[in-house]
FILUMVEX-729871 format. One record per residue: x, y, z of N, C-alpha, C in turn; residue in three letters. Coordinates in steps of 0.001 Angstrom, whole numbers, padded with zeros to 6 digits, always signed. Layout:
FILUMVEX-729871
XYZXYZXYZala/...
This chain:
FILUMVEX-729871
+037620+028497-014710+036710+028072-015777+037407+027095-016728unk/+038816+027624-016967+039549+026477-017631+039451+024662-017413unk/+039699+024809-016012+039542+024164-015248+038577+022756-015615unk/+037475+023476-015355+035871+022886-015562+035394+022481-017090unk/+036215+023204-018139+036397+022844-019200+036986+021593-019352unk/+038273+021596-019280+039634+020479-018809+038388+018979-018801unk/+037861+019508-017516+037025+018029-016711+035995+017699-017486unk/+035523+018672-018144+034126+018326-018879+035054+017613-020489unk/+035694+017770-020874+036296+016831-021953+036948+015526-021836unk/+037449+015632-020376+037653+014480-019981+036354+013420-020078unk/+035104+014049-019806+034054+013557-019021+033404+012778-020437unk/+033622+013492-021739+033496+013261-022767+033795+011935-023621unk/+035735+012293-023438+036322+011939-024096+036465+010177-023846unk/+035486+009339-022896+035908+008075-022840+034172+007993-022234unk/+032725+008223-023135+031807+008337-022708+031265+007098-021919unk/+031963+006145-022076+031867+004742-021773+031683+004701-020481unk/+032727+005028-019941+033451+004867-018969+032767+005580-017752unk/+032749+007449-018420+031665+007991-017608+029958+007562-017159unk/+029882+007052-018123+028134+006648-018344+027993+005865-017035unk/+028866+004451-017182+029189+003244-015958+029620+004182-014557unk/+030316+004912-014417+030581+005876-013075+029072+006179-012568unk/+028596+007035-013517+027189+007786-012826+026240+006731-012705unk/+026477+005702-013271+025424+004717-013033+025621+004000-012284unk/+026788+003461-011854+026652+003199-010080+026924+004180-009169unk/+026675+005201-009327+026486+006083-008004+024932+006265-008576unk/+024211+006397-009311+022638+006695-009214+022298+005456-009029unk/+022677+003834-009097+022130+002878-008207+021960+002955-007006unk/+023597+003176-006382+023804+003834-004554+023131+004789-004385unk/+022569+005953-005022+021618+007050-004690+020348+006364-004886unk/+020056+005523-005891+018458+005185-005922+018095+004589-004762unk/+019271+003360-004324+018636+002499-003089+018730+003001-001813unk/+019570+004368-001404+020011+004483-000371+018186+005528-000496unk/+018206+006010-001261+016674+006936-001139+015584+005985-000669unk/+016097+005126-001401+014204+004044-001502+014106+003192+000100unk/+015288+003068+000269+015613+002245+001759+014988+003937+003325unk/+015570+004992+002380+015389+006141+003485+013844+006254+003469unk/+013020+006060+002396+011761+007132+002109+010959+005762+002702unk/+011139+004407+002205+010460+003456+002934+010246+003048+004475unk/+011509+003418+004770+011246+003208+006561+010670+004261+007148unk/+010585+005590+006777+009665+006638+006895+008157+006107+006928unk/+007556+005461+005406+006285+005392+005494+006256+003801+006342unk/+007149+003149+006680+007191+002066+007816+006205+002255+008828unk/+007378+003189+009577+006911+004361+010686+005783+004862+010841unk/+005692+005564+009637+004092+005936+009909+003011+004707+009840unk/+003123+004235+008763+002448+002970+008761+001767+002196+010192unk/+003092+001824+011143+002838+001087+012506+002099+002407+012944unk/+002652+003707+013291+002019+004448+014092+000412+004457+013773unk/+000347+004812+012881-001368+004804+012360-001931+003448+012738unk/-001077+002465+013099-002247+001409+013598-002213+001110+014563unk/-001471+002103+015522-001475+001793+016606-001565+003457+017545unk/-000538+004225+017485-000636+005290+018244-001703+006242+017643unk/-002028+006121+016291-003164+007301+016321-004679+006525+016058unk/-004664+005417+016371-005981+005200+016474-006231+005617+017964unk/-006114+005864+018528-006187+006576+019677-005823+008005+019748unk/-005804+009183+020890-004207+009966+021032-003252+009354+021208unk/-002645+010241+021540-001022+010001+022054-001145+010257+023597unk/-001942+010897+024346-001817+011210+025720-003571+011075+026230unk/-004348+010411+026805-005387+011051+026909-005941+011077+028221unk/-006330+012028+028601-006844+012856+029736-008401+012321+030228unk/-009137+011424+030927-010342+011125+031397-010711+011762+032523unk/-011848+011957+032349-012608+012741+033580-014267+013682+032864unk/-013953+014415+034005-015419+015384+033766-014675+016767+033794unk/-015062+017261+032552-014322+018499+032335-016052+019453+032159unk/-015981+020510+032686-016950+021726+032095-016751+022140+031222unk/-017869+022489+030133-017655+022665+029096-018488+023725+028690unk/-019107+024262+029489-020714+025540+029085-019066+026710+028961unk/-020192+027897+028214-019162+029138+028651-017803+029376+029230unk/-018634+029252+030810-017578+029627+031651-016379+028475+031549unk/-016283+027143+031562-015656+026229+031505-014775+026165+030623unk/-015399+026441+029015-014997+026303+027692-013465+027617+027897unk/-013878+028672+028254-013058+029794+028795-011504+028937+029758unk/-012097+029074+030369-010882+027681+031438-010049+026742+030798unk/-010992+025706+030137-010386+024658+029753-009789+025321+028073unk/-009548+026683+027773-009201+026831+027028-007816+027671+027508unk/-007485+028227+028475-006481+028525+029484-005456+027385+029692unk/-006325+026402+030232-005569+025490+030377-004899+024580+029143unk/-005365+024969+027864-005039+024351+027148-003873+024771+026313unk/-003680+026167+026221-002737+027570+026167-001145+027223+027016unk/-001767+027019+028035-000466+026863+029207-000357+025816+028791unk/-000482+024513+028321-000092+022932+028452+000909+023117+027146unk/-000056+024210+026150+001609+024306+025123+002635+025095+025817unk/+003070+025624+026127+003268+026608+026289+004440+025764+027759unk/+003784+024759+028502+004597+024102+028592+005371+023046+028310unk/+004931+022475+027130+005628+021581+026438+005706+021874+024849unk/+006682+022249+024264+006329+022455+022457+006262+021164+022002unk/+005975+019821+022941+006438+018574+021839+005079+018343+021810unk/+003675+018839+022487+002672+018740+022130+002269+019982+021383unk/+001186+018809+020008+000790+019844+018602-000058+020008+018702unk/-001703+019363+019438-002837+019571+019026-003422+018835+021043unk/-004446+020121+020757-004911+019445+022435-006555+019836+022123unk/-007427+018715+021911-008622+018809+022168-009643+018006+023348unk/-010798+018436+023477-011346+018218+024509-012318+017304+023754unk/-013215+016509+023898-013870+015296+023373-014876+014883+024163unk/-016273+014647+023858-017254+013844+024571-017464+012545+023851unk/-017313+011548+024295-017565+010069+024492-018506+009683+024686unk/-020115+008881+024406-020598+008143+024559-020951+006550+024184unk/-021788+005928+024470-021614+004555+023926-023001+004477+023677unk/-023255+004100+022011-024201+004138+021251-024703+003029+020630unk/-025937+002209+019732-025995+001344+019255-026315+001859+017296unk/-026279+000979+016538-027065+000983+015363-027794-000248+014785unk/-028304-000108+014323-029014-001501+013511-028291-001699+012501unk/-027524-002572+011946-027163-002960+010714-028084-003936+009849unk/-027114-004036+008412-028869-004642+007196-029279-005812+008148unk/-028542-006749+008766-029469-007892+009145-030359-008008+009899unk/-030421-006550+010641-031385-006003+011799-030407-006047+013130unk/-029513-006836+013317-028674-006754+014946-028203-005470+015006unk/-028681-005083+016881-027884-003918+016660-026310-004574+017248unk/-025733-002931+016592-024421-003190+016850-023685-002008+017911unk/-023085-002464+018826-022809-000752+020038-021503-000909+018915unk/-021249+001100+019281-020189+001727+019137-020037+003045+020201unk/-019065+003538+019244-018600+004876+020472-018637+006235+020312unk/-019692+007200+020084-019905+008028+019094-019023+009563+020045unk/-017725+009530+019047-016771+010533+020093-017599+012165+019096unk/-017743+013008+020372-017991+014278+019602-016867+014999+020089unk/-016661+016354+018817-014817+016369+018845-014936+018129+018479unk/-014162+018758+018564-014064+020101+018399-013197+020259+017228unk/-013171+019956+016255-012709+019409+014869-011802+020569+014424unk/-011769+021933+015065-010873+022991+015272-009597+022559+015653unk/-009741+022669+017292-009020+022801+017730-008471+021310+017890unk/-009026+020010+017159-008618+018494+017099-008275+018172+016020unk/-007850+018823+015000-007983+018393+013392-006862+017148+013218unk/-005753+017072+013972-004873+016590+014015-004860+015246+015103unk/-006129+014827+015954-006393+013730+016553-006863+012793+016151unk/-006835+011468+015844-006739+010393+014882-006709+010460+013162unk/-005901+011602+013359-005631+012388+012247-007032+012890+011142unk/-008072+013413+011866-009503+012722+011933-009571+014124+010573unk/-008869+015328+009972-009106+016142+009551-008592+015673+008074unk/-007471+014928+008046-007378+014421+007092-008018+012899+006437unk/-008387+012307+006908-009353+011070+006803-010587+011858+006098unk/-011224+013060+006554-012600+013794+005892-012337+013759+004837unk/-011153+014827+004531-010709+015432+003556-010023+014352+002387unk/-009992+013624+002403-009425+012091+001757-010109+012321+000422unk/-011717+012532+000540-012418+012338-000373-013172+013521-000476unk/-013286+013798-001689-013907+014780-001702-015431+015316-001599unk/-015967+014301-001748-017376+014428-001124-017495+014317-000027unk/-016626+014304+001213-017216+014313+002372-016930+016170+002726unk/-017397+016294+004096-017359+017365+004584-017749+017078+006388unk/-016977+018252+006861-017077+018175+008317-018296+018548+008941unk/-018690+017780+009870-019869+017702+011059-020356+018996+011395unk/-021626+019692+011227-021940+021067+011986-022755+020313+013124unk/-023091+020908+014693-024158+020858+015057-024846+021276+014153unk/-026385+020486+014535-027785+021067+013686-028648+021976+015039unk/-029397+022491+013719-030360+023441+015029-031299+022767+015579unk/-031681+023193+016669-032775+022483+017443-034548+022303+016264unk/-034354+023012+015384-035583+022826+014603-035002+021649+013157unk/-034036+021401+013576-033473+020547+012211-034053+018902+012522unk/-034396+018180+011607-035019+016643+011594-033721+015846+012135unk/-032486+016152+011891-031480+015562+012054-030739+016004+013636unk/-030391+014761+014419-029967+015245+015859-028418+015453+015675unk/-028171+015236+014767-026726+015613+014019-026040+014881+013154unk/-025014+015214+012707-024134+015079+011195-023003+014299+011923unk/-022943+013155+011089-021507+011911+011400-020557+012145+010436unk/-019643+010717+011029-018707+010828+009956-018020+009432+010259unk/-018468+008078+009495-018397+007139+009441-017135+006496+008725unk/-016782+004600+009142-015549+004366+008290-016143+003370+007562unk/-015124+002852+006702-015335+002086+005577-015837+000973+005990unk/-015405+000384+007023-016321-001550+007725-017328-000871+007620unk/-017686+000202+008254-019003+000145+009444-020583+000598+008255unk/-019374+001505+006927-020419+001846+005887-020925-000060+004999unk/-020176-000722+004818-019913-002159+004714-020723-003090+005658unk/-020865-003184+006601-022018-003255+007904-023217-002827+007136unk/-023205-001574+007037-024919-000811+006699-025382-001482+005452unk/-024630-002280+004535-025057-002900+003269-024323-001808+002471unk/-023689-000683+002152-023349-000034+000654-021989-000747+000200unk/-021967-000519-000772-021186-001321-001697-020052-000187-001886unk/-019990+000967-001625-018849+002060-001628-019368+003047-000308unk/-018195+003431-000221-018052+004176+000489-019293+005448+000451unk/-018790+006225-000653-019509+007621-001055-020963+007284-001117unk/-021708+006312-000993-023223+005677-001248-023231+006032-000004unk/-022561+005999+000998-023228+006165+002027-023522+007707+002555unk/-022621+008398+002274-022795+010249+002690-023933+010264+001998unk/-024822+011476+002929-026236+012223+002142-027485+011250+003357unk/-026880+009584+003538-027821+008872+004027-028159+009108+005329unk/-029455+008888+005964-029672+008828+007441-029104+007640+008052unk/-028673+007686+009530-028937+006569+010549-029287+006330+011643unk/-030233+005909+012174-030677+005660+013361-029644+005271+014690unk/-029524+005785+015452-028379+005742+016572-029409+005460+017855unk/-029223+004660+018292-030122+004483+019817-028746+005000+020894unk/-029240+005766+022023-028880+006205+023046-029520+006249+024202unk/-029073+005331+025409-029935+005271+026617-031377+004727+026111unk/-031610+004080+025569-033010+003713+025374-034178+004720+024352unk/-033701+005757+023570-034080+006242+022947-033279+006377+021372unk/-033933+006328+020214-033907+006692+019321-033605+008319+018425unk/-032070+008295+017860-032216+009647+017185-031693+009157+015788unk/-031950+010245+014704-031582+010431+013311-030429+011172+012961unk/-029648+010711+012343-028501+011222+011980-028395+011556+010528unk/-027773+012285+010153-027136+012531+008929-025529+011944+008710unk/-025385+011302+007555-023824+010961+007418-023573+011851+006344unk/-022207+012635+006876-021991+013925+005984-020682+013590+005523unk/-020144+012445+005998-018369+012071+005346-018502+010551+005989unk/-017370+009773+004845-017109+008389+005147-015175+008228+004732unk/-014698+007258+005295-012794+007788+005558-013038+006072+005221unk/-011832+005775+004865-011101+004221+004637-010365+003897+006001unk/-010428+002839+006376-009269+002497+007601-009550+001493+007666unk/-007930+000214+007755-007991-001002+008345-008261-001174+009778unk/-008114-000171+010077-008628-000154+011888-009954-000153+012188unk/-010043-001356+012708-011294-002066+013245-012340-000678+014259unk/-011117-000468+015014-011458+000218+016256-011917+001950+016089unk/-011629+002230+014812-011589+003207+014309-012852+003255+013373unk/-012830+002501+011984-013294+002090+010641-014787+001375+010949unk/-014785+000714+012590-015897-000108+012405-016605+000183+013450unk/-016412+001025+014815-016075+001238+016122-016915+002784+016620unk/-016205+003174+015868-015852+005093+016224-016705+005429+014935unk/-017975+006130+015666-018829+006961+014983-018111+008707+014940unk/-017545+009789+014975-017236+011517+014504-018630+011725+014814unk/-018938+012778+015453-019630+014194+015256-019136+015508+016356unk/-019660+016375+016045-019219+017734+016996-019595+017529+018231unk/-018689+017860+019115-019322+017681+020825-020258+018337+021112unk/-020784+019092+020446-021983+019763+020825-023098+018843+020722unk/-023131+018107+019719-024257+017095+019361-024213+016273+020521unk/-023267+015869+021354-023249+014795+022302-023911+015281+023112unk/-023362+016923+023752-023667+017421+024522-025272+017494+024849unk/-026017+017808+023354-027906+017772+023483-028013+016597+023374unk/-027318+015390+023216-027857+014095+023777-027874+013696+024845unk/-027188+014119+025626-026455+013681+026966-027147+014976+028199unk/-027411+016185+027776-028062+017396+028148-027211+017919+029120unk/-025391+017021+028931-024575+017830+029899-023763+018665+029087unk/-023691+020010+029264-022551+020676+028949-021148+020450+029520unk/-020252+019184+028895-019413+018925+029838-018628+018067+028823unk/-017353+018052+028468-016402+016565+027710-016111+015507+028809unk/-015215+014758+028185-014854+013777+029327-013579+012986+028877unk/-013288+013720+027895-011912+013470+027745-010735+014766+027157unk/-009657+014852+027123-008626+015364+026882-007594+014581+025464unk/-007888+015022+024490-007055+014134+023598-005650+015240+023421unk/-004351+014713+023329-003515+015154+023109-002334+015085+022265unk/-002012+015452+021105-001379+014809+019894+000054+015410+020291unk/+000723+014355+020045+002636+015399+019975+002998+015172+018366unk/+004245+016111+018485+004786+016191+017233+005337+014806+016774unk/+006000+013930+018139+006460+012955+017711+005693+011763+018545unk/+004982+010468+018105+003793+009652+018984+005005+009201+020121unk/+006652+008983+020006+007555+008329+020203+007550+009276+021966unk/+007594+010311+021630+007969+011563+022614+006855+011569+024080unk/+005608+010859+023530+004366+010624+024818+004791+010045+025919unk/+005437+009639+026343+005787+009357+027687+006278+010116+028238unk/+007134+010508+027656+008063+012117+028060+007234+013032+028250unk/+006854+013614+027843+005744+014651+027501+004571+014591+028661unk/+004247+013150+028648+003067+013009+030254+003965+012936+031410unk/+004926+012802+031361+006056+013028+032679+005673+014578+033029unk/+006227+015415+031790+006567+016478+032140+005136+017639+032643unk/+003986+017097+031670+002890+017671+032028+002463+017264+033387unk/+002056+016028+033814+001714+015500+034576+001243+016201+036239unk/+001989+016796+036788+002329+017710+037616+001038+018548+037836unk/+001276+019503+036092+000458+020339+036223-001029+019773+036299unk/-001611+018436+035244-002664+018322+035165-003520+017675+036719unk/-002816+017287+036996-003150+016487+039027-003494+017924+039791unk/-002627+018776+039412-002232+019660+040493-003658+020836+039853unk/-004405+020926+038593-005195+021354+038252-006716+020791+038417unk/-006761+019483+038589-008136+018547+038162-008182+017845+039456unk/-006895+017619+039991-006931+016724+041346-006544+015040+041031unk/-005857+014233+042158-005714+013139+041337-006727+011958+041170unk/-007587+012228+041886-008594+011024+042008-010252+011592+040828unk/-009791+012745+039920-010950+012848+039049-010363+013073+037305unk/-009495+012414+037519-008853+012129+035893-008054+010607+035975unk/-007972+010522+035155-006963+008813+034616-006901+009337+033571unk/-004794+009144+033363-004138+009199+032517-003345+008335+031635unk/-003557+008047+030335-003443+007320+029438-002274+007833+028184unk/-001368+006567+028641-000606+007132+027586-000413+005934+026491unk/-000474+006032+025024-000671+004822+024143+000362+004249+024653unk/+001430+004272+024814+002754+003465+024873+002380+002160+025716unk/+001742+002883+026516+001114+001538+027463+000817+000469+027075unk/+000903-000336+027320+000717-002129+026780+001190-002045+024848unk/+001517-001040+024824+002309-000939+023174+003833-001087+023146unk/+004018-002015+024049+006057-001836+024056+006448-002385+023040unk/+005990-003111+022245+006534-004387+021447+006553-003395+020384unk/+005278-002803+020173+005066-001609+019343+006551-000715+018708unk/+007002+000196+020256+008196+000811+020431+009091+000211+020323unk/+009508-001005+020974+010596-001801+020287+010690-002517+018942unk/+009697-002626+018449+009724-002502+016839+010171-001683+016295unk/+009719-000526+016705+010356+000380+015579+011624+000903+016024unk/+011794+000823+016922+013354+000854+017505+014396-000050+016882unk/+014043-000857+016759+014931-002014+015816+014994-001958+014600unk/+013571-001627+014195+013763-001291+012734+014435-000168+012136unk/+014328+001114+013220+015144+002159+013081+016800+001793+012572unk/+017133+000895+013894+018494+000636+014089+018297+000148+012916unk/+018342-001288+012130+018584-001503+011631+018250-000943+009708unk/+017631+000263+009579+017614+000698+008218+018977+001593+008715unk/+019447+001857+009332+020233+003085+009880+021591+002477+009630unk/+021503+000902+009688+022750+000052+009328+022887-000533+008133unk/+021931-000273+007858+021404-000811+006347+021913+000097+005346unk/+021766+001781+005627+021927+002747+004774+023842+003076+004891unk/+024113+002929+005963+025551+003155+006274+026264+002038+005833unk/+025966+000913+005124+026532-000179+004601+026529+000172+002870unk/+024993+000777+002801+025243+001004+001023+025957+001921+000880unk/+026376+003173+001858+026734+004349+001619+028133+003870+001560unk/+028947+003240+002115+030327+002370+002504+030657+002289+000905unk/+029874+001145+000622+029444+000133-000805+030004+000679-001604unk/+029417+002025-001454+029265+002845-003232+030145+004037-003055unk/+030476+004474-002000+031436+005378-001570+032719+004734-001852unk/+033353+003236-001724+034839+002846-001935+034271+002564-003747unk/+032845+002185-003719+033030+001608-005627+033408+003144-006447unk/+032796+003532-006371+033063+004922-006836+034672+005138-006495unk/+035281+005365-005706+036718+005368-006002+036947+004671-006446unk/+037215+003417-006155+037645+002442-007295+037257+002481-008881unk/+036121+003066-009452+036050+003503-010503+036820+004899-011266unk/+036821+005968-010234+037492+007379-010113+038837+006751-010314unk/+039334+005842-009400+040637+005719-009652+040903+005213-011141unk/+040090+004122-011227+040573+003874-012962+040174+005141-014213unk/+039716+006058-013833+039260+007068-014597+040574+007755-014375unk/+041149+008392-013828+042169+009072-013402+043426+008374-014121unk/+043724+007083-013524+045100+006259-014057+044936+006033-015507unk/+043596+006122-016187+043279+006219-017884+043732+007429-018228unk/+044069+008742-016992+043911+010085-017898+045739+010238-017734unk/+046736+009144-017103+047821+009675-016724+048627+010515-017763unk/+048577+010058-019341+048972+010603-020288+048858+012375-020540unk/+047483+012269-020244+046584+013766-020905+047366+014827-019367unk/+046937+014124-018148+047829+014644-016726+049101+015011-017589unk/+049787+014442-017561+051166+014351-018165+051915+015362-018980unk/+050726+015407-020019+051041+016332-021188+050553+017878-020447unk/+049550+018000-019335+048902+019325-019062+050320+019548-018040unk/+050840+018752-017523+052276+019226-016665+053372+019651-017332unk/+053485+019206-018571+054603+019708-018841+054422+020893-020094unk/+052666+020856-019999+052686+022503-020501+052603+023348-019707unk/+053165+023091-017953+053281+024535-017138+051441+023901-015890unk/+051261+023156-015924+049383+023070-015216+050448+022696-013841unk/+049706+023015-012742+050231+023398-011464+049218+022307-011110unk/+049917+021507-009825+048960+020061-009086+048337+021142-008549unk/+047777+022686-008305+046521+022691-007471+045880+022512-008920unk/+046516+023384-010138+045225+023058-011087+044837+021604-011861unk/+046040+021104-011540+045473+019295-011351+044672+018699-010461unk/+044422+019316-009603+043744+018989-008236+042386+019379-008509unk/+042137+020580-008883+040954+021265-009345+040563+020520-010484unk/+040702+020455-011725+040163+019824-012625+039629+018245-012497unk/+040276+017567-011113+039582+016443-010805+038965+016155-009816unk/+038862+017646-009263+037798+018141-008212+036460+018504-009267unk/+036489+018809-009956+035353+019526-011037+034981+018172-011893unk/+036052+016781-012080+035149+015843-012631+034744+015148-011648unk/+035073+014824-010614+034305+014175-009416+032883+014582-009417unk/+033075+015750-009267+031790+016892-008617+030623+016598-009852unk/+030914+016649-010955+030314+016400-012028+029834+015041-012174unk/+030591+014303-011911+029749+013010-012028+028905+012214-010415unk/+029099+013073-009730+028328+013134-008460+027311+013600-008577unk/+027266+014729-008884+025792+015408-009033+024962+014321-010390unk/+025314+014257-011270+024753+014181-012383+024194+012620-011891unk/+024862+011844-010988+024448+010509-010858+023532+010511-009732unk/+023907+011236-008970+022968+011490-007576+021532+011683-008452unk/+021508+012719-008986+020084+013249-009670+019598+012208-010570unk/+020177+010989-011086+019732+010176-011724+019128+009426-010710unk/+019401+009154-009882+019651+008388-008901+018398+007826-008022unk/+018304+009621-007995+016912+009954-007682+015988+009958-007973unk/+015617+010463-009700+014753+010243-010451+014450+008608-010397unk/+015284+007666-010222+015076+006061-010473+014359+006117-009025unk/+015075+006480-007933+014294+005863-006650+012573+006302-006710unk/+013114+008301-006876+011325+008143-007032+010459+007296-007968unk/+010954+006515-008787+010256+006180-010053+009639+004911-009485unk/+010865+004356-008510+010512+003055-007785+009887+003204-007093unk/+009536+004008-006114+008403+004275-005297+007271+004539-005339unk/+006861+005140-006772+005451+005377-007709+005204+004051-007991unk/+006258+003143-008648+005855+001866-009110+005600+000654-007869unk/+006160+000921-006267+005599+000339-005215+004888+000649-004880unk/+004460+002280-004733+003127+002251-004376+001613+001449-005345unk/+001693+001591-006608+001130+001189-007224+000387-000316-007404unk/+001685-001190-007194+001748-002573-007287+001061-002968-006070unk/+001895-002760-004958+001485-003201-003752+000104-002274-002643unk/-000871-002779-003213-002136-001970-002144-002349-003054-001720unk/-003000-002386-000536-004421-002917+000650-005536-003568-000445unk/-005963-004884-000365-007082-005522-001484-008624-004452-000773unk/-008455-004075+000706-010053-004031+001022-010111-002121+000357unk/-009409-001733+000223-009042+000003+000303-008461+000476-000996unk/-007977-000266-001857-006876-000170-002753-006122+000975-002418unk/-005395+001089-001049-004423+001781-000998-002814+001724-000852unk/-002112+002300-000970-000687+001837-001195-000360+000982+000087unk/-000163-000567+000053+000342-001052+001079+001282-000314+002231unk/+002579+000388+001799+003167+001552+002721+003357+003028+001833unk/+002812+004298+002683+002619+005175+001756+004034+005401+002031unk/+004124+006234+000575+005905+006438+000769+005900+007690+000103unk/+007022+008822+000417+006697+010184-000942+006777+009336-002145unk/+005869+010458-002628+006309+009924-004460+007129+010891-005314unk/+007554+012225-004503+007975+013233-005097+008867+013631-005215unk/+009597+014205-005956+011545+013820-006075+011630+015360-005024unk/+011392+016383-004490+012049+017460-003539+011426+017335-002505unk/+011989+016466-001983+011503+015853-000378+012873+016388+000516unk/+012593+015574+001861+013727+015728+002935+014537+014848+002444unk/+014027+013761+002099+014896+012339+001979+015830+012734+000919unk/+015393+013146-000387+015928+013649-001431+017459+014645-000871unk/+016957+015275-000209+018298+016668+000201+019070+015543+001104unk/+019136+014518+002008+019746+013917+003144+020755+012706+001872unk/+019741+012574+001129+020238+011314+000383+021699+012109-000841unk/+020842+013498-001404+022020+014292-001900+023096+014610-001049unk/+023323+015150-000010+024716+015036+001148+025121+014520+001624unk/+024691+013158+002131+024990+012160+002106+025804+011574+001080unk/+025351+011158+000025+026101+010354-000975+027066+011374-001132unk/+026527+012636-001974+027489+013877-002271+028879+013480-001707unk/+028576+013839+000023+029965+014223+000702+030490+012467+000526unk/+030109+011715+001041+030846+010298+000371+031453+010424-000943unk/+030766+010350-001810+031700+010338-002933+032464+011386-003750unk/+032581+012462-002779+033890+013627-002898+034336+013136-001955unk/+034466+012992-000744+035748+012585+000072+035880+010966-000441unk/+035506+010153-000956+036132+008658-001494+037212+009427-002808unk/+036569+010545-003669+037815+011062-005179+038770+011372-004402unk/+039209+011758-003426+039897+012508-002857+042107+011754-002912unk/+041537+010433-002981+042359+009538-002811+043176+009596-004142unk/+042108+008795-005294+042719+009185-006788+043098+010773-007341unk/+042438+011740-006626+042726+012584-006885+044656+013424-006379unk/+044628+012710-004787+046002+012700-004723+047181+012442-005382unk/+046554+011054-005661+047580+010540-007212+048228+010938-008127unk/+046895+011438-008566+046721+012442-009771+047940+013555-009304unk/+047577+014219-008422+048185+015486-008274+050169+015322-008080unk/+050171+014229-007365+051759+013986-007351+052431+013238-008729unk/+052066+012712-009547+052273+012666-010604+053399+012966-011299unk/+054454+012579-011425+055382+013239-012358+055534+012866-013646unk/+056182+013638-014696+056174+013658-016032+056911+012338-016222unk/+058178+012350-015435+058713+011283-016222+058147+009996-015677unk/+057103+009919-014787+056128+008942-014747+055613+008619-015840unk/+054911+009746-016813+054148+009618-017814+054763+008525-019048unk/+056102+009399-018791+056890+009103-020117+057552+007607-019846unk/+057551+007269-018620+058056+005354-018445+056561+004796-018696unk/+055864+005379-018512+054651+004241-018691+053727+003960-019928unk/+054633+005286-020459+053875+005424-021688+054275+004033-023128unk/
């Protein structure tokens, strides 16, 4: 405890000096965070405009879907985890191709996917897009005595198309959907934001059941399949693969994996990986030797006070310790500054920089200081700048008096 005393007066006694220490290590902590938490929402960023406007794996064919089927294809859906944990979410999906009238009167085709919103919540991340806003709400089938042939769930172009001027104008409203040459009424019960055309302007939501009394087959016709990581889908249809041929047969499914004609995609972010990864190990370098080089002049300022604690009897481990305890101290205290600045910068990028059609944060990034990034960016720097003191701290510790007393 002495010890920690010792360091904390040191820490005091030349406030100058300390202030400038913690403040370039909470620069090196702010940027090494803001560089970590940004290529994160990078990442997601590309993925969302590319791997989850789609799945990640998807399964075509004619699947049964009444009772007995639903039973099966829910077996089979059990075992597919069960053989792979890198897939998170496996739903079954009916597909058709639909028209609407928009204000100018043209119709316009789209693709009205009906979805099991259970067991899919996590496929074009379609559970959180509802939930975005709070006036929307998820799709029920309607009953056969209901005016409505069922409940949608529309995007921001396509509400933009219909003539409303916001989004939320459009939930509550009907729309006319032509199918096969007939006419049905819909209810729009949720509307989601997306720059994705294919998604936002494209892709009508409702429950597969609704498809199903349009179509009068009890049956999906696709397999959507989400992994934990979009990166991991190739792998993952390797490994399934086997089973799904060897279950469905190979000539009554086609298998789709996004990666496909998306390489440029993957090698994007492969590069970009590499290079934030070289990016962060360069600031960490940076501020890991500046920081000694500051430690050291903090230390060679204290040779006197060293000096005088040696020749009242202080032992180099307890010289060692007391500039183990101011290191540690001005590590933490700058790290946590450090942090507070990066998150501060990241509230103030998200802010500045939105989407003009969405006003949403150009790249979402956390905004919240007890993240992952936060703990990686604390041990990280941490262990850098205790093993960079380590050097001045040697110094320190071999030290002799009558050093003190020639230099004094």
């Amino acid at each position: 405890m002495l010890n920690l005393k010792i360091a904390l007066r040191f820490l005091v006694h030349k406030p100058l000096k300390s202030f400038v220490t913690i403040l370039s290590i909470a620069a090196g902590s702010a940027i090494f965070y803001f560089v970590f938490n940004i290529s994160d929402g990078l990442n997601s960023l590309v993925l969302n405009l590319t791997a989850e406007v789609n799945s990640h794996i998807a399964v075509t064919g004619e699947f049964n879907y009444d009772q007995e089927g639903l039973n099966k294809q829910m077996e089979i859906r059990d075992y597919i985890f069960r053989l792979d944990d890198r897939v998170s979410d496996i739903s079954y999906s009916y597909v058709v191709s639909a028209t609407y009238k928009n204000e100018k009167g043209n119709m316009v085709p789209i693709s009205l996917k009906g979805m099991d919103f259970e067991t899919g919540e996590n496929i074009h991340n379609v559970k959180q897009r509802i939930w975005s806003r709070k006036y929307n709400k998820t799709p029920k089938p309607t009953s056969l005595d209901s005016k409505y042939s069922g409940e949608i769930v529309v995007g921001s172009m396509l509400t933009n198309n219909l003539g409303y001027k916001d989004m939320k104008d459009a939930v509550g409203k009907d729309l006319k959907l032509s199918y096969n040459g007939t006419e049905y009424l819909f209810k729009i019960v949720a509307a989601y934001s997306s720059n994705q055309e294919s998604l936002s302007y494209n892709t009508i939501f409702t429950h597969f059941k609704t498809v199903q009394r349009l179509t009068g087959k009890e049956i999906t016709n696709i397999i959507d399949l989400e992994t934990k990581n979009a990166l991991d889908s190739s792998k993952v249809l390797k490994n399934i693969k086997p089973y799904l041929v060897n279950t469905y047969g190979i000539d009554n499914i086609n298998l789709v994996d996004w990666q496909e004609g998306n390489s440029y995609v993957v090698n994007a972010l492969y590069i970009e990986d590499v290079s934030i990864f070289i990016i962060q190990i360069f600031t960490a370098f940076s501020i890991t030797f500046g920081v000694a080089s500051i430690l050291t002049f903090n230390i060679k300022d204290k040779f006197k006070q060293i000096g005088i604690l040696k020749a009242m009897g202080t032992s180099n481990s307890d010289t060692r310790k007391i500039f183990i305890w101011f290191a540690v101290i001005l590590t933490i205290v700058g790290i946590f500054v450090g942090l507070i600045i990066g998150v501060f910068s990241s509230r103030v990028f998200m802010k500045l920089l939105v989407r003009p059609q969405t006003n949403r944060p150009l790249v979402a990034i956390k905004g919240n200081l007890f993240n992952v990034f936060s703990l990686y960016t604390f041990l990280i720097m941490g262990l850098g700048n205790i093993f960079a003191s380590l050097i001045p701290i040697k110094q320190a510790t071999k030290l002799k008096i009558i050093e003190v007393i020639k230099n004094d």
